[in-house]
C-alpha positions in Angstrom: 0.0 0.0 0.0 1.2 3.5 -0.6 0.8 5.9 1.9 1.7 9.9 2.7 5.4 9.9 4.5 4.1 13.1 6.2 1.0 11.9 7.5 3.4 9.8 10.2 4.1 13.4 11.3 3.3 13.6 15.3 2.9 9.9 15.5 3.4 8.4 18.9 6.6 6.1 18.8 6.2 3.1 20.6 9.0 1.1 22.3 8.8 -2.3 23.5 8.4 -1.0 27.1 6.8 2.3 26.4 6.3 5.6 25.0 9.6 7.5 23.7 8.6 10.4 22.2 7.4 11.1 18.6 7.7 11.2 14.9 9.3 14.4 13.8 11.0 13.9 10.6 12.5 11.3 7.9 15.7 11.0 6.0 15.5 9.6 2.3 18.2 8.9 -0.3 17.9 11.1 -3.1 19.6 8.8 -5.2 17.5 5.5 -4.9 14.3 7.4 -3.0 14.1 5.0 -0.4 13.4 6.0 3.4 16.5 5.8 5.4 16.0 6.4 8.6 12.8 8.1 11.3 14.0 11.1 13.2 12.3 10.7 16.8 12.0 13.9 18.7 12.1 12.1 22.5 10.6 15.3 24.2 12.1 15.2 27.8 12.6 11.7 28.1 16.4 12.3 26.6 16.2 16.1 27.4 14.8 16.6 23.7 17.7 14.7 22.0 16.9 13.5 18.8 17.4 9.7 17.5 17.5 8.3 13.8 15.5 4.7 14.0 16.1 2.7 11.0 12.4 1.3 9.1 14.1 -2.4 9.9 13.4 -1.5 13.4 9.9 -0.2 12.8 6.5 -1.6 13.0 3.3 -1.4 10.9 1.8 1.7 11.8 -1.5 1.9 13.3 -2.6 4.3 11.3 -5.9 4.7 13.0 -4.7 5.1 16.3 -1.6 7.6 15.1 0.9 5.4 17.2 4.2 3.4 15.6 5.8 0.8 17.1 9.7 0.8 17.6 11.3 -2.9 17.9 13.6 -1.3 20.4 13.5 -1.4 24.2 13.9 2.0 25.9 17.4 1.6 27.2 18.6 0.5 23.9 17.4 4.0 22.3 19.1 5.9 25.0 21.9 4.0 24.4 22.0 4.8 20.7 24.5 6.7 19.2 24.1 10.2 19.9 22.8 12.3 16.6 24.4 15.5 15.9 21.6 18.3 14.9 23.5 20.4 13.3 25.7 18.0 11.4 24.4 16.2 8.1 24.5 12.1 8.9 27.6 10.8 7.6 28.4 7.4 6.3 31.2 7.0 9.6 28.1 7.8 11.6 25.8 5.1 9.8 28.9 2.3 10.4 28.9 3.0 13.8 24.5 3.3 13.9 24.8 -0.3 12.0 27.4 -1.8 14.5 25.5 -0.9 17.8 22.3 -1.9 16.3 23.7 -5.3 14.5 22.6 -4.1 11.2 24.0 -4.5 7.7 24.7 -1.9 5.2 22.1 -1.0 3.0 24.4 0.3 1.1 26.6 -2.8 0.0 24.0 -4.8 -2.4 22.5 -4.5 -5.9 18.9 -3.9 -4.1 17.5 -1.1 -2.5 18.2 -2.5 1.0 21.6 -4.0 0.2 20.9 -8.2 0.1 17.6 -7.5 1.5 14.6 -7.1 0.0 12.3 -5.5 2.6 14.4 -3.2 5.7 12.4 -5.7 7.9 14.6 -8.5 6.5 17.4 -6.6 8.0 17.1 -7.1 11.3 19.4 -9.7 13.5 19.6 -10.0 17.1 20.3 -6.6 18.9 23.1 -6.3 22.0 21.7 -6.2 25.4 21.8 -2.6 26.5 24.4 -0.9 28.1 27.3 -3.8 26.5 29.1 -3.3 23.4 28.4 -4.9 20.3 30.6 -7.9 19.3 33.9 -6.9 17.3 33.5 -8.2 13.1 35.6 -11.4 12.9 38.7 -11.1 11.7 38.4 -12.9 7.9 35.3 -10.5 7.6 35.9 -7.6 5.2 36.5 -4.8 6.4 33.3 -1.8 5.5 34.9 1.6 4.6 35.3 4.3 6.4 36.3 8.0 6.7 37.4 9.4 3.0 37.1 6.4 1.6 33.6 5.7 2.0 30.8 5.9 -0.7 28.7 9.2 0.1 25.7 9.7 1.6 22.5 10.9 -0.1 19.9 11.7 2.5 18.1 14.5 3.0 15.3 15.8 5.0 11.3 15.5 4.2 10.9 19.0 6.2 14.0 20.4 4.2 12.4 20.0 0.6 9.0 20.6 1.7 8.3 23.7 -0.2 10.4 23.4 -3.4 9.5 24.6 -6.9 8.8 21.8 -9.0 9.5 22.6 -12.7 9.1 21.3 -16.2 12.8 20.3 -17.6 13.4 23.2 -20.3 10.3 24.7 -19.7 9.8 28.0 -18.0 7.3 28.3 -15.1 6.5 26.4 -12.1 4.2 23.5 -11.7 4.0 23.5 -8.0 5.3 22.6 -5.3 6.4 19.8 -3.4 4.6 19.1 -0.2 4.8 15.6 0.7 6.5 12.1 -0.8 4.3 9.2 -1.1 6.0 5.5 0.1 5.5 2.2 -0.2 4.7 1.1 3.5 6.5 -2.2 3.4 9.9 -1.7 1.2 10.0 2.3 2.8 10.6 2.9 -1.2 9.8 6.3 -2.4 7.4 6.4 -5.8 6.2 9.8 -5.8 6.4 13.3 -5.3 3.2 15.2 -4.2 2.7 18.2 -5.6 0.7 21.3 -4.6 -0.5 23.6 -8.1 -0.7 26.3 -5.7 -0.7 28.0 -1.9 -4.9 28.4 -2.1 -6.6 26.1 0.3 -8.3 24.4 -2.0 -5.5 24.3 -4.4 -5.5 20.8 -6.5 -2.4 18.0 -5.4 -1.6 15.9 -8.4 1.8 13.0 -7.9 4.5 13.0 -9.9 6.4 9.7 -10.0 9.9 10.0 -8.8 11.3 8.8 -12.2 10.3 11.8 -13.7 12.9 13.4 -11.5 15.7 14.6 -14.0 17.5 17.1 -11.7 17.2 18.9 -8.3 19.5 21.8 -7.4 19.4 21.9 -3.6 20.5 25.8 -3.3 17.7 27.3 -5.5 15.2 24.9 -3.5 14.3 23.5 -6.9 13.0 19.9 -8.9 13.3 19.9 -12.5 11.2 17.0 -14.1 10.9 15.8 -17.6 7.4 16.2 -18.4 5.7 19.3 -19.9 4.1 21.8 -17.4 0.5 21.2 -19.2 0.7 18.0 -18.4 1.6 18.7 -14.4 -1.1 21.0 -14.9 -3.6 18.6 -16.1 -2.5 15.9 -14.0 -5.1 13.2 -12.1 -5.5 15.2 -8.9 -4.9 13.3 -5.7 -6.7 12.5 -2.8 -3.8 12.7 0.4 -6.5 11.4 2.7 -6.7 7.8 0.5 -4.1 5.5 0.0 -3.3 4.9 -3.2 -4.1 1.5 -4.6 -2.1 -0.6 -7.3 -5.0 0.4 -10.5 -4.8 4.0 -9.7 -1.1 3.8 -9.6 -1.0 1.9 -13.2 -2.9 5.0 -14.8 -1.0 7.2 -13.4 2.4 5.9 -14.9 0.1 5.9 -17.8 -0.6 9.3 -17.7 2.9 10.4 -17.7 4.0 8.2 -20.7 1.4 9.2 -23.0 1.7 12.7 -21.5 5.8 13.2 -21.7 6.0 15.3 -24.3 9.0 16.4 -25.9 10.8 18.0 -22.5 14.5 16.7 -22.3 15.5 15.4 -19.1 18.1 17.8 -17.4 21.3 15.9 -16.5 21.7 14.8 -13.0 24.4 16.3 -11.3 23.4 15.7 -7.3 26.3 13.3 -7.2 
């Protein structure tokens, strides 16, 4: 099922022995749109420290209750490694996330979660809290690290909310972006949703993320190879229904009968 990223905005994050705070934001690759990692605001609980929860160590949402469940005990959240605010995530802080949680790299793999196919499949016994993890044995491969190791691609769901989203060669703006719409059990993202305007009753039409050609991160802007009539006179969207597997079907229909002769703007957020 596909489902609005933002509506888990506020949720109630449920450990395996209580309450730890709430949802407050996700990180997703911008390279192969898949959700990385929850951002938990813990309130008071950890003096408003904020903690990145991987979706392997998520559970299904209860959707109607506004709660998510965390496959993590208290102690071993607090125990986490501590998140730097002000500092992007860095692939040294994701090897050392991985080792204290037992988890492997989503990163090493042809698939979107490494060898895995779902970030469920990830998960492996955790450490009891407050020990360290065990050390890799020593014929295991070594991951990289420091300079040597790939970079990350994540970025925040409340940092491009807002963007211009533009027709590839095309003056004027479609809309903009105001939400990303994910797959509940792979965490993959498969489209961008769009806002034609700031009215309150402005019409919300998704653009799948394939259409991305380019995104320039200091103009706050998303270039897309389609035509801006047909963003314009795209399906609207309904953000309050999930959206099922036919509707998703005519909607990559849509977009191929409807792509026009816009030229895709090379990629250059690598």
């Amino acid at each position: 099922m596909l489902r609005s990223l933002r509506e888990l905005d506020g949720y109630t994050l449920e450990a395996t022995d209580g309450e730890i705070g709430h949802c407050r934001d996700f990180l997703f690759d911008d390279e192969s749109w898949a959700v990385r990692y929850m951002v938990a605001d813990t309130g008071g609980w950890l003096s408003g420290r904020q903690v990145l929860i991987s979706p392997a160590q998520l559970g299904e949402p209860a959707w109607n209750h506004r709660r998510l469940p965390v496959e993590l005990t208290r102690q071993q959240i607090e125990d986490s490694p501590p998140l730097d605010s002000d500092a992007p995530v860095s692939r040294q802080y994701e090897l050392t996330f991985n080792t204290y949680h037992s988890l492997p790299a989503y990163w090493l793999g042809s698939g979107l979660w490494g060898s895995y196919p779902l970030p469920t499949d990830m998960t492996q016994p955790l450490p009891q809290a407050g020990l360290a993890p065990e050390p890799p044995a020593a014929d295991e491969a070594p991951e990289p690290t420091g300079a040597s190791a790939p970079p990350t691609h994540l970025r925040s769901l409340n940092e491009v909310g807002g963007y211009g989203i533009f027709a590839a060669g095309e003056d004027g703006r479609g809309g903009r972006l105001v939400d990303l719409i994910f797959d509940e059990h792979s965490w993959a993202v498969r489209h961008l949703l769009m806002d034609t305007s700031r009215l309150p009753f402005s019409k919300k039409v998704l653009v799948p993320v394939e259409q991305v050609a380019r995104i320039d991160w200091a103009e706050r802007r998303i270039d897309v190879g389609t035509t801006l009539r047909a963003l314009e006179e795209a399906p609207e969207y309904d953000p309050h229904r999930p959206l099922n597997d036919r509707q998703e079907a005519e909607l990559y229909d849509y977009y191929r009968r409807r792509r026009g002769t816009a030229e895709a703007v090379p990629d250059d957020r690598r």
